[in-house]
C-alpha angles and dihedrals in degrees: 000000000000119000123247103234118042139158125202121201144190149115144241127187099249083217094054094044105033103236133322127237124194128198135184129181093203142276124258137107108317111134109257097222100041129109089244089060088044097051099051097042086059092044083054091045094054094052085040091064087037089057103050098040082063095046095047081049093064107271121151124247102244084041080056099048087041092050091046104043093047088054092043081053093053092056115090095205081067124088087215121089120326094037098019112152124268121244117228104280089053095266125124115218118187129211123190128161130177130202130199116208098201096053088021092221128161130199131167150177122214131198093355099180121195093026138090103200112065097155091060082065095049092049084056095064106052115113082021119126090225101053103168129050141176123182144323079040098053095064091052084052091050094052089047091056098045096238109162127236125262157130117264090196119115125193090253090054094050091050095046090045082059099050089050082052088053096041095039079227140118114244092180143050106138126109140172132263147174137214118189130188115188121221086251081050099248125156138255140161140171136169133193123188144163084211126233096336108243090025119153110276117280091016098159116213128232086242090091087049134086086234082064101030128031140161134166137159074269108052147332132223138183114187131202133185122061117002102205089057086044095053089043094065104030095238108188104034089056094060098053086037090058094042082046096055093044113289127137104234096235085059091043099048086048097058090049086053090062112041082060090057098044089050092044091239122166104221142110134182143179120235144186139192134210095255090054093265107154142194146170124189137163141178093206129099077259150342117203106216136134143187130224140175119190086237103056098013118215110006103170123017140156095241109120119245 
């Protein structure tokens, strides 16, 4: 029997390896050792790969996070994107924000409707003096950057967003993200949600906050679980605060671990620092994630022996 919560640490030189690149596809109540689970977490590895033979080729970070978050957004497993949950009235309303660690700089997009790839419109916007944007704004975004129109529901959305009408009850609150660390060790994070899944209309994620989404010359962070939780401790931006101030990350992440527990929250993340130290935790039944370098491929993954 696996336990429910759970962390994984290590760490890789940035120079030796050429870079590491971390993924998750969110943390919530899929069974670890279903198909569904499997499935995901070899979908993750494969963009993971993807992801650092491009950056050992000479891609930049933010050009990383972009690739694989766009792929991770094509992916219906995903609730990101093509298959993202459905708030209460039947609309799904994405939510994506990147953050890069050496300018530390942070854009966003909140509740982007007819569209799949949120996290093409965040990246839009870095370097912008406008860096966060809800509608009506996000349409006009979306026009600029040529996204095409269409639905991100899926069949099995639309059948799990009537049992939660049936049930008055969430089914969803997991996301994807993505933690880069350049080969010169520098920063980067980026996160892409559908949100809680039968949330009141408009209900904007942590995703598009720097309690979901952080990254400094220290440390980056992308979150996933329950963004309220999430908000209310100011998740990511603990763990680089704490790296900031002199923690190592696997301490810092630790304390943060548990802190959640202690406080019974139902969350997870991936984070980096800026000597290739590496975790994953979660408080959830599972998170699907994985790591990979394009020296040793994937090192870490969900994917059960």
């Amino acid at each position: 029997m696996l336990d429910k919560v759970a962390q994984r640490n290590g760490l890789f030189d940035p120079a030796v390896s050429g870079g590491l690149v971390l993924l998750h596809g969110g943390a919530g109540v899929q069974d670890p050792r279903g198909p569904a689970h499997a499935a995901a977490s070899k979908v993750i590895e494969g963009i993971a790969l993807r992801g650092a033979s491009a950056l050992a080729g000479g891609a930049s970070g933010l050009d990383v996070v972009k690739q694989c978050l766009f792929e991770l957004e094509s992916e219906p497993c995903f609730n990101a994107g093509l298959g993202s949950a459905l708030q209460s009235d039947g609309q799904a309303r994405l939510t994506a924000a990147v953050m890069s660690g050496p300018g530390q700089i942070f854009s966003g997009v909140m509740g982007l409707e007819g569209a799949i790839h949120p996290s093409t419109l965040a990246l839009m916007l870095q370097g912008k003096t406008t860096r966060v944007v809800c509608p009506p704004g996000t349409a006009e975004l979306a026009r600029r950057a040529g996204l095409k129109s269409e639905s991100p529901v899926t069949p099995e959305r639309l059948a799990r967003w009537e049992q939660a009408k049936k049930e008055n009850c969430p089914h969803d609150f997991d996301t994807v993200g993505c933690v880069v660390v350049t080969a010169n060790g520098e920063l980067f994070a980026g996160t892409s949600t559908g949100g809680r899944g039968f949330e009141a209309p408009g209900r904007v994620s942590d995703a598009a906050t720097v309690a979901g989404t952080y990254a400094s010359g220290f440390a980056a962070i992308s979150a996933t679980g329950i963004g309220e939780e999430i908000v209310d401790d100011g998740l990511a931006l603990r763990i680089e605060s704490r790296v900031r101030d002199g923690m190592a990350l696997e301490s810092a992440t630790a304390k943060c671990f548990s802190e959640a527990r202690e406080r019974k929250r139902a969350y997870g993340w991936i984070a980096a620092s800026s000597t290739g130290a590496w975790n994953f935790s979660w408080t959830t039944e599972a998170m699907t994630f994985a790591g990979a370098t394009a020296k040793t491929g994937i090192f870490v993954s969900s994917l059960p022996a």
